[in-house]
DSSP file (Angstrom, degrees, kcal/mol; ACC not computed):
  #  RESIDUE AA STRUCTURE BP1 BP2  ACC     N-H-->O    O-->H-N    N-H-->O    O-->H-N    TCO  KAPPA ALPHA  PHI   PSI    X-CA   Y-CA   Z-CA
    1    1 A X              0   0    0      0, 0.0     2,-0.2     0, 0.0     3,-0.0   0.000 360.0 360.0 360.0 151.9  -21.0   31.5  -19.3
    2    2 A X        -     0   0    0      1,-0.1     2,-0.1     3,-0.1     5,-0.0  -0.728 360.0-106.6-116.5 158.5  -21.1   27.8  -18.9
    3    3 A X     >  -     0   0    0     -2,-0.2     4,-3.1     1,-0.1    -1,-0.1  -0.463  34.0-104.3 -90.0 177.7  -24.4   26.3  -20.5
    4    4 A X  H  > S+     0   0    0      2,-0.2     4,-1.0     3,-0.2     5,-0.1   0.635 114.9  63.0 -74.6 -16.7  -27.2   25.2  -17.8
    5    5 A X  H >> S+     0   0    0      2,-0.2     3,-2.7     3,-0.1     4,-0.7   0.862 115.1  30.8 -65.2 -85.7  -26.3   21.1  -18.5
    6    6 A X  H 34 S+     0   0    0      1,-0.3    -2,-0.2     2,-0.2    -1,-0.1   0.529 113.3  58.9 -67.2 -26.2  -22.8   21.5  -17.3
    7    7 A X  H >X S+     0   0    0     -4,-3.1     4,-1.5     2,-0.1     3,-0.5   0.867 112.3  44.8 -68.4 -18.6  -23.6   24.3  -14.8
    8    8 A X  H XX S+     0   0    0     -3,-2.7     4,-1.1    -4,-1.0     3,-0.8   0.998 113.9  56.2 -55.3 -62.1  -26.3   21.4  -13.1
    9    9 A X  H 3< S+     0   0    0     -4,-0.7     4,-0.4     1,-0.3    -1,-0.2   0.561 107.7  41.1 -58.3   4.4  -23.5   18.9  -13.5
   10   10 A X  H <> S+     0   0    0     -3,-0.5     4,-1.2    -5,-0.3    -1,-0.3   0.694 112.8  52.2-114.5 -15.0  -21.0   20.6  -11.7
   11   11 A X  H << S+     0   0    0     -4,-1.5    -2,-0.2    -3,-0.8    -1,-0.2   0.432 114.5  43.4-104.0  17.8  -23.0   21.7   -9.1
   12   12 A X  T >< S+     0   0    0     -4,-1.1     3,-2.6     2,-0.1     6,-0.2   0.751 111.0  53.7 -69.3 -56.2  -24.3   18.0   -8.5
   13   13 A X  T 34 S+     0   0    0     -4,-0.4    -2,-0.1     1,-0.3    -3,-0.1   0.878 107.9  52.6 -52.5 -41.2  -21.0   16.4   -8.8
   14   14 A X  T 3< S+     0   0    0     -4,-1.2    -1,-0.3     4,-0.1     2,-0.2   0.346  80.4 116.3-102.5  43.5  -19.7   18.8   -6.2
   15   15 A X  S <> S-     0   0    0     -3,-2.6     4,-0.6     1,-0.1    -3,-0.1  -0.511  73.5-127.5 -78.5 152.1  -22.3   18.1   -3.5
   16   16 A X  T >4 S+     0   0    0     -2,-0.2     3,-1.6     1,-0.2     4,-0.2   0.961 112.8  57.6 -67.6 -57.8  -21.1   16.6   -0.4
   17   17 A X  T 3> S+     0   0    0      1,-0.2     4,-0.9     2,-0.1     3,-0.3   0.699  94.2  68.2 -69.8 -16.7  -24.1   13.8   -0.9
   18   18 A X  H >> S+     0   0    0     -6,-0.2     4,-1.9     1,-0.1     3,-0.9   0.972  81.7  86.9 -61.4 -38.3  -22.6   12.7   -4.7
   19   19 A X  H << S+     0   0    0     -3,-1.6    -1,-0.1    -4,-0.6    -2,-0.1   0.452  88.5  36.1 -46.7 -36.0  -19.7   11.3   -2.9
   20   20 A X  H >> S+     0   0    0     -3,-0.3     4,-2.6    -4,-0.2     3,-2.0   0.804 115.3  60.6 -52.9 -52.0  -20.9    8.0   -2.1
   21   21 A X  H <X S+     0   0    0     -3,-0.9     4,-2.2    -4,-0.9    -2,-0.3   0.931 105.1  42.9 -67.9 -43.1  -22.6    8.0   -5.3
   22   22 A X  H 3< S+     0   0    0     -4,-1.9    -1,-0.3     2,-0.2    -3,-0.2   0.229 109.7  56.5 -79.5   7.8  -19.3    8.5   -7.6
   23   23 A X  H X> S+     0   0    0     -3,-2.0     3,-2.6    -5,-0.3     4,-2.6   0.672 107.9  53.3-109.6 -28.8  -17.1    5.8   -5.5
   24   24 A X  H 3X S+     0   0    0     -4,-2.6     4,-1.2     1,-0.3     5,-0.4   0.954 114.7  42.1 -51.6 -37.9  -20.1    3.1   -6.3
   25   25 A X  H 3< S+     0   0    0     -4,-2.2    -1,-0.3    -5,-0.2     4,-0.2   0.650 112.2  45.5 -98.9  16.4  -19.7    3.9   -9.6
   26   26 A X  H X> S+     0   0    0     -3,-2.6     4,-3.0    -5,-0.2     3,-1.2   0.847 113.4  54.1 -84.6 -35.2  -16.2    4.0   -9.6
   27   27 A X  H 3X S+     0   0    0     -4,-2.6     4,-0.6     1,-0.2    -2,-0.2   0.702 114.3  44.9 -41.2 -27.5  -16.8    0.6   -7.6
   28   28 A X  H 3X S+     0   0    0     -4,-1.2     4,-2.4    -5,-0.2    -1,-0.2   0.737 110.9  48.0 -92.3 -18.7  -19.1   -0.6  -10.8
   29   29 A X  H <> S+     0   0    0     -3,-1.2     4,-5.3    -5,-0.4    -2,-0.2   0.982 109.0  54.2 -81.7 -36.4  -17.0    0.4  -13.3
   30   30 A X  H  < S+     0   0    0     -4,-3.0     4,-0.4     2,-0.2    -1,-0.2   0.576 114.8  48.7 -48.1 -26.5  -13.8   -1.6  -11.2
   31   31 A X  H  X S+     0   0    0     -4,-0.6     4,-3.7    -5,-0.2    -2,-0.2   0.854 109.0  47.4 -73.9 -69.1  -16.3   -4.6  -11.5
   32   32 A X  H  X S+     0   0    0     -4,-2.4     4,-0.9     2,-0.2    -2,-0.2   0.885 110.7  51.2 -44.9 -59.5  -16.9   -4.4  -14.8
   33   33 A X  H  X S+     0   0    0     -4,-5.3     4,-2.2     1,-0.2    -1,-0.2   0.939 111.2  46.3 -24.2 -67.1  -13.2   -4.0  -15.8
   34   34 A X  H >4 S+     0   0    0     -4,-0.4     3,-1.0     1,-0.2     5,-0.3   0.982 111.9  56.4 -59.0 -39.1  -11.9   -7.2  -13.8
   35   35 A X  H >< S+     0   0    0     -4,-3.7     3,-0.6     1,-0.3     4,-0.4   0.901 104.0  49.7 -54.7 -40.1  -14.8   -9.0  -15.3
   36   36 A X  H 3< S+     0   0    0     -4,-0.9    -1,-0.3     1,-0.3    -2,-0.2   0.472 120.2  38.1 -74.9 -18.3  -13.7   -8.1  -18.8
   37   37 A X  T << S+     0   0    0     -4,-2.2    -1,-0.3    -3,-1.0    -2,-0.2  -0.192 103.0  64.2-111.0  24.9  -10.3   -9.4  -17.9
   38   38 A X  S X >S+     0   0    0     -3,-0.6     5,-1.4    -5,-0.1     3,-1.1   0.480  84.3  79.3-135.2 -20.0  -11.0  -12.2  -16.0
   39   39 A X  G > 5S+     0   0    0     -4,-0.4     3,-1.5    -5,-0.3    -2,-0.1   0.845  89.5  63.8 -67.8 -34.4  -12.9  -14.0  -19.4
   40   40 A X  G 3 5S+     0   0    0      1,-0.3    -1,-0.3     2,-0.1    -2,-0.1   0.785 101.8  45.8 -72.5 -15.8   -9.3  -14.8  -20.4
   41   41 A X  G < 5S-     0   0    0     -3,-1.1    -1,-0.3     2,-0.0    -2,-0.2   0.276 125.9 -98.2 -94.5   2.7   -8.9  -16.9  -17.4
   42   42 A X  T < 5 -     0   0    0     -3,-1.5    -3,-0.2     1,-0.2    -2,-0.1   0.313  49.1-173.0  71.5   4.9  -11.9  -18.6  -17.8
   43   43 A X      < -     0   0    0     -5,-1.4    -1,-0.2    -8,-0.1    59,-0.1  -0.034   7.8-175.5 -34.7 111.0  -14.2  -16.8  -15.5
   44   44 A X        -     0   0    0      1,-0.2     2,-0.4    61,-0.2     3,-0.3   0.974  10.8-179.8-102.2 -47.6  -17.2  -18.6  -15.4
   45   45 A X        -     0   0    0     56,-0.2     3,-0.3     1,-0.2    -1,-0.2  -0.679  68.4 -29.9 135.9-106.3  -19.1  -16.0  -13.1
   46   46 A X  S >> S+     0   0    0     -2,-0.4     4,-1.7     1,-0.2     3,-1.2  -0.027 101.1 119.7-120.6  38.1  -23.0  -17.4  -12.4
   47   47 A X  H 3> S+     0   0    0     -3,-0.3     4,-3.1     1,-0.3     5,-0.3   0.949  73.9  51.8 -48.1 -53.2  -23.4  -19.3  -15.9
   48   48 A X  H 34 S+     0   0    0     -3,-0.3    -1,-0.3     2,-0.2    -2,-0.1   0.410 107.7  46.9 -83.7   7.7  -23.8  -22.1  -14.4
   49   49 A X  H X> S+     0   0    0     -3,-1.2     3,-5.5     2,-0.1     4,-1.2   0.799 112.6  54.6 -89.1 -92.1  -26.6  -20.9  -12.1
   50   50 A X  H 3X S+     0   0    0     -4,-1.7     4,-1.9     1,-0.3    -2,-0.2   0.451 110.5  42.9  15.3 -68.2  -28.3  -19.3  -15.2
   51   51 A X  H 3< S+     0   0    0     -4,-3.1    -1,-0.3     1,-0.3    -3,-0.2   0.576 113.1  53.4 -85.9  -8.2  -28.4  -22.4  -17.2
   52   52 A X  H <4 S+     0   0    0     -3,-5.5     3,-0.3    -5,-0.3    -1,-0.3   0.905 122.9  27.3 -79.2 -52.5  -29.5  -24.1  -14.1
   53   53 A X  H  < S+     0   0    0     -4,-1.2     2,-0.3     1,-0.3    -2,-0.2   0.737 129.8  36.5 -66.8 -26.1  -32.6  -21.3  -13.7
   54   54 A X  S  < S+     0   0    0     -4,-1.9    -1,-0.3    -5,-0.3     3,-0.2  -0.795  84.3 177.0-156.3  79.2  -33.1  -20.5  -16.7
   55   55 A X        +     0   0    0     -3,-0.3     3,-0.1    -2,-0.3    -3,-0.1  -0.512  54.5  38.1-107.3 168.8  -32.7  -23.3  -19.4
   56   56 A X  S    S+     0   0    0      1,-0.3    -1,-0.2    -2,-0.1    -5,-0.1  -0.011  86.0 120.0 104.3 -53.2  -33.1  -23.7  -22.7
   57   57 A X        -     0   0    0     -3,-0.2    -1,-0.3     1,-0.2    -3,-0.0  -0.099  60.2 -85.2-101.2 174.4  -31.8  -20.2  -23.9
   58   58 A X        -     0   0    0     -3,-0.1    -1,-0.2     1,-0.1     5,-0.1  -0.117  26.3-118.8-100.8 164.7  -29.2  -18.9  -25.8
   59   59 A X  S >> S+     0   0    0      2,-0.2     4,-0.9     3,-0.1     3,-0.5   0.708 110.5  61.4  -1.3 -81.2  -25.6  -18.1  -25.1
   60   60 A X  H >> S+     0   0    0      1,-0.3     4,-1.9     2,-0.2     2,-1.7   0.989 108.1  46.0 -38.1 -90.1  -25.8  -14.5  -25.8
   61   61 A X  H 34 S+     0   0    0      1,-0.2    -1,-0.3     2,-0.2    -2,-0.2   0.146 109.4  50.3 -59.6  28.1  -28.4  -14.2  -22.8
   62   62 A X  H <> S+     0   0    0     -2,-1.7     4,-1.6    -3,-0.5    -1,-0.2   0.223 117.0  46.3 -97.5 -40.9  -26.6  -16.3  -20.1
   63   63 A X  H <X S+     0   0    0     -3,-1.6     4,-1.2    -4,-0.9    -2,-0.2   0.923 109.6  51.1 -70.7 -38.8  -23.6  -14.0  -21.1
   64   64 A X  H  X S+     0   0    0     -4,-1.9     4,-0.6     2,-0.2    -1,-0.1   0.863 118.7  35.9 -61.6 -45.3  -25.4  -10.9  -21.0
   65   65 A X  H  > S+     0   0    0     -5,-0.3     4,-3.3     2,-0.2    -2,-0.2   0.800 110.9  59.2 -99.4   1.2  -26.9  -11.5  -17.5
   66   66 A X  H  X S+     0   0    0     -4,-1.6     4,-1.2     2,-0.2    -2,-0.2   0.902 105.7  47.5 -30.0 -70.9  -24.1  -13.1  -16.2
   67   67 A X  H  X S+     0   0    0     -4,-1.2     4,-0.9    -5,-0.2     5,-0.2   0.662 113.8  50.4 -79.1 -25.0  -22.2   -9.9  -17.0
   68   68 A X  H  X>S+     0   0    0     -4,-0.6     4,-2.1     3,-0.1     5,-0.6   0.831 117.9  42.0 -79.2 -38.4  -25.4   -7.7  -15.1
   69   69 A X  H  X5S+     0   0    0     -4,-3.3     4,-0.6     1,-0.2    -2,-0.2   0.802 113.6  42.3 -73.8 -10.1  -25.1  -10.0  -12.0
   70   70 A X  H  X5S+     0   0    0     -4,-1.2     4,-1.3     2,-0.2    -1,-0.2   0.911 125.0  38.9-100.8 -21.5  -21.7  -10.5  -11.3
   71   71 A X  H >X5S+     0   0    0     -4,-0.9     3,-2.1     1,-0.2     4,-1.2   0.983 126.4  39.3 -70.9 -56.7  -20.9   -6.0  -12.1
   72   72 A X  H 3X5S+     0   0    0     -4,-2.1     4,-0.7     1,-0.4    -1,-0.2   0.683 121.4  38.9 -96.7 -13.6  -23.8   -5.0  -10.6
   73   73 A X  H 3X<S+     0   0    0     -4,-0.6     4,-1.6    -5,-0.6    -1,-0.4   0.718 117.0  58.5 -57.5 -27.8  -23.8   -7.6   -7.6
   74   74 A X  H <X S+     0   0    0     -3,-2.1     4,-3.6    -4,-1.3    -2,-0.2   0.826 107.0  40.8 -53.3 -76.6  -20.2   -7.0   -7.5
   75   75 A X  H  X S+     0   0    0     -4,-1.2     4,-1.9     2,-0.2     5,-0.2   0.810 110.1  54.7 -66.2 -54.7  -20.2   -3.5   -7.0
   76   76 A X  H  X S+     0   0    0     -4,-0.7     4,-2.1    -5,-0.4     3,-0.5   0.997 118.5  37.2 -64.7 -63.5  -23.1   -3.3   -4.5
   77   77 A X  H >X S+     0   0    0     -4,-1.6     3,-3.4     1,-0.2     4,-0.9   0.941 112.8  53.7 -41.9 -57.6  -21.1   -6.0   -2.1
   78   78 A X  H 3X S+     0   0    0     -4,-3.6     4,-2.9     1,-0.3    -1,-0.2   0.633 112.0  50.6 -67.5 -14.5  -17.6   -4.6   -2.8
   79   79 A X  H 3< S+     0   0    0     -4,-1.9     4,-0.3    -3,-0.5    -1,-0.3   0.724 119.7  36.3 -53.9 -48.1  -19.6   -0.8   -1.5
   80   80 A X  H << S+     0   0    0     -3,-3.4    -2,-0.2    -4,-2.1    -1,-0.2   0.648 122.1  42.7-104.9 -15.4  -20.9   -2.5    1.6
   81   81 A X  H  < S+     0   0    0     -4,-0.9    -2,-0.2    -5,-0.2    -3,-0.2   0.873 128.7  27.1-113.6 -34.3  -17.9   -4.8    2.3
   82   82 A X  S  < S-     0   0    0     -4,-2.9    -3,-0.2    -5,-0.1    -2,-0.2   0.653  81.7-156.4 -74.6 -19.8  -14.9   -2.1    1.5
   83   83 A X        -     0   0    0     -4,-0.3    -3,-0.1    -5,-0.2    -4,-0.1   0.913  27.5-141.5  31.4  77.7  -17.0    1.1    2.4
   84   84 A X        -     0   0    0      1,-0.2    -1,-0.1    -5,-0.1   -60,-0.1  -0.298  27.1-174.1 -70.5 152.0  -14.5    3.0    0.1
   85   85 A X  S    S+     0   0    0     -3,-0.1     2,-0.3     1,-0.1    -1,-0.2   0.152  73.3  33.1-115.0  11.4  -13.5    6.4    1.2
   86   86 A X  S  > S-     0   0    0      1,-0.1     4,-4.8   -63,-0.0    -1,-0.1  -0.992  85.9-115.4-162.6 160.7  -11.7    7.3   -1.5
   87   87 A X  H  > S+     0   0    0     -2,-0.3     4,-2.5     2,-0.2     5,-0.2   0.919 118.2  59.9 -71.9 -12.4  -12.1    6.4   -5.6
   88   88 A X  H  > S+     0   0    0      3,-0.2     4,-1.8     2,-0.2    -1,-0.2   0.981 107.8  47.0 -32.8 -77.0   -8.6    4.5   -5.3
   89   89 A X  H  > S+     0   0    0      2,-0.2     4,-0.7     1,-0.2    -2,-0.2   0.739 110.7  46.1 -39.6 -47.9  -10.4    2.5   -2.7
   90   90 A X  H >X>S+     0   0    0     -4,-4.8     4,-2.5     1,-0.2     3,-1.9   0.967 118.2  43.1 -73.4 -45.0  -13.7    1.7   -4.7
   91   91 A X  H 3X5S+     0   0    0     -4,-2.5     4,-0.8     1,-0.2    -2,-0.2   0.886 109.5  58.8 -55.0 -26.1  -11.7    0.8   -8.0
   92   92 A X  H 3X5S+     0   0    0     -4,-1.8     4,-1.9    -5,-0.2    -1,-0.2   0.853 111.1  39.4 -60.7 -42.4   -9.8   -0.9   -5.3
   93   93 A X  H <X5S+     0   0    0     -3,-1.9     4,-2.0    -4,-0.7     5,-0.2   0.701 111.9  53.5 -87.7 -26.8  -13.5   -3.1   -4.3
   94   94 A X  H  X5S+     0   0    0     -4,-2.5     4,-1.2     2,-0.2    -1,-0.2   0.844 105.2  52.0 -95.2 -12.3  -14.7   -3.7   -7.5
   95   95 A X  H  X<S+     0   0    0     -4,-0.8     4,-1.4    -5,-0.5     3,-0.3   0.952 119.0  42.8 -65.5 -44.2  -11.2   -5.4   -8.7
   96   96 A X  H >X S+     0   0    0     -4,-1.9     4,-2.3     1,-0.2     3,-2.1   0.955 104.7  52.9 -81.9 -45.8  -11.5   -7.6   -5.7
   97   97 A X  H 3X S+     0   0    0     -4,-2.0     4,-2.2     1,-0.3    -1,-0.2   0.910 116.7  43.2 -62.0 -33.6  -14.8   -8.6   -5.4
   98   98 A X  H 3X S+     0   0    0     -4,-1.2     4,-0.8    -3,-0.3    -1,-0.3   0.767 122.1  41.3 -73.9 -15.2  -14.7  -10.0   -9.3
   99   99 A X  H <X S+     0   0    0     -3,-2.1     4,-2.4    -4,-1.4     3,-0.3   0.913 106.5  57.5-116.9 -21.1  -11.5  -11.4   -8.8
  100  100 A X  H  < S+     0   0    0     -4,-2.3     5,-0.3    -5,-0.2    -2,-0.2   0.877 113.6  46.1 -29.6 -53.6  -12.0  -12.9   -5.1
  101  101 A X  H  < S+     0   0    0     -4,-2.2     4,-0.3    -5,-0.3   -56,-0.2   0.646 108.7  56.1 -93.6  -4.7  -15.1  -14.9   -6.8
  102  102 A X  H >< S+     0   0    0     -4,-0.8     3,-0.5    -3,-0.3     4,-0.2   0.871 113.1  39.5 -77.6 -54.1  -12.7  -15.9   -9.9
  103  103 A X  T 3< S+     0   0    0     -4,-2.4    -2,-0.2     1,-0.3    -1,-0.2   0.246 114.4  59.3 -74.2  18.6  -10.2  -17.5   -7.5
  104  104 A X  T 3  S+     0   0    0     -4,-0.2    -1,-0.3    -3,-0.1    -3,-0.2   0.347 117.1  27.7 -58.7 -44.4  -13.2  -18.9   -5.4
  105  105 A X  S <  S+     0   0    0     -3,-0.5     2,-0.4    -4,-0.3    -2,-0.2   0.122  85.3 116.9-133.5  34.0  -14.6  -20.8   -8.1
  106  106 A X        -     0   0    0     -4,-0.2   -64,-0.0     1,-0.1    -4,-0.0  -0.795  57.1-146.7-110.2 172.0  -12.3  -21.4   -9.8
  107  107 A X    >   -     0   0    0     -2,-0.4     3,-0.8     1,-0.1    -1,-0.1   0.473  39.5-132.7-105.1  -7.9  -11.6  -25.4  -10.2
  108  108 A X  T 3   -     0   0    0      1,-0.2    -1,-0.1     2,-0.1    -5,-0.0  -0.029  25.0 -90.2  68.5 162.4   -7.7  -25.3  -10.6
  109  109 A X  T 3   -     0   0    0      1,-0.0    -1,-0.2     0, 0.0    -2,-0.0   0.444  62.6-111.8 -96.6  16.7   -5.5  -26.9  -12.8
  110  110 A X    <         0   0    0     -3,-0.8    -2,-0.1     1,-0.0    -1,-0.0   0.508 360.0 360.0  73.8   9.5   -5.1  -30.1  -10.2
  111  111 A X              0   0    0      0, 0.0    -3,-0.1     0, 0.0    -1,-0.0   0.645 360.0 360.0 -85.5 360.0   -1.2  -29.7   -8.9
């Protein structure tokens, strides 16, 4: 007998209506990833809006909501703009939307 957490979770997870909800969050997680890999490249994401809005403050907090706006903004577009149909597809939306707005803003090396 399976205990009453896991039987809830298994009969949430396989509801017809989860299905949207588990490709956003494959879609967040796909954001979150590219972000984490996109800091070696210099990925400035909305720092410079932050420091613009919000001055005065430390590092640490420009980095931290930086890193909530760009997953969770990220995610939410790459949801509405891929409509994934499959979790391939939403990991698909959240690589691209973070990595569309690194190669948008990013300044080049000048060649």
């Amino acid at each position: 007998m399976q205990a009453p957490i896991a039987d809830f979770a298994l009969r949430v997870t396989a509801a017809p209506d989860f299905t949207p909800v588990l490709y956003y969050l494959v879609t967040l997680f796909g954001a979150s990833a590219m972000y984490v890999f996109s800091l070696n490249k210099g990925f400035e994401g909305s720092l410079a809006f932050l420091k613009r809005v919000a001055p005065g403050k430390t590092q640490v907090f420009y980095d931290r909501v930086d890193f909530v706006i760009v997953i969770f903004a990220g995610s939410v577009i790459g949801t509405i703009f891929f409509s994934p149909v499959s979790t391939l597809e939403a990991l698909a939306a959240g690589f691209g939307w973070v990595g569309a707005i690194n190669i948008l803003l990013n300044k080049g090396t000048g060649q």
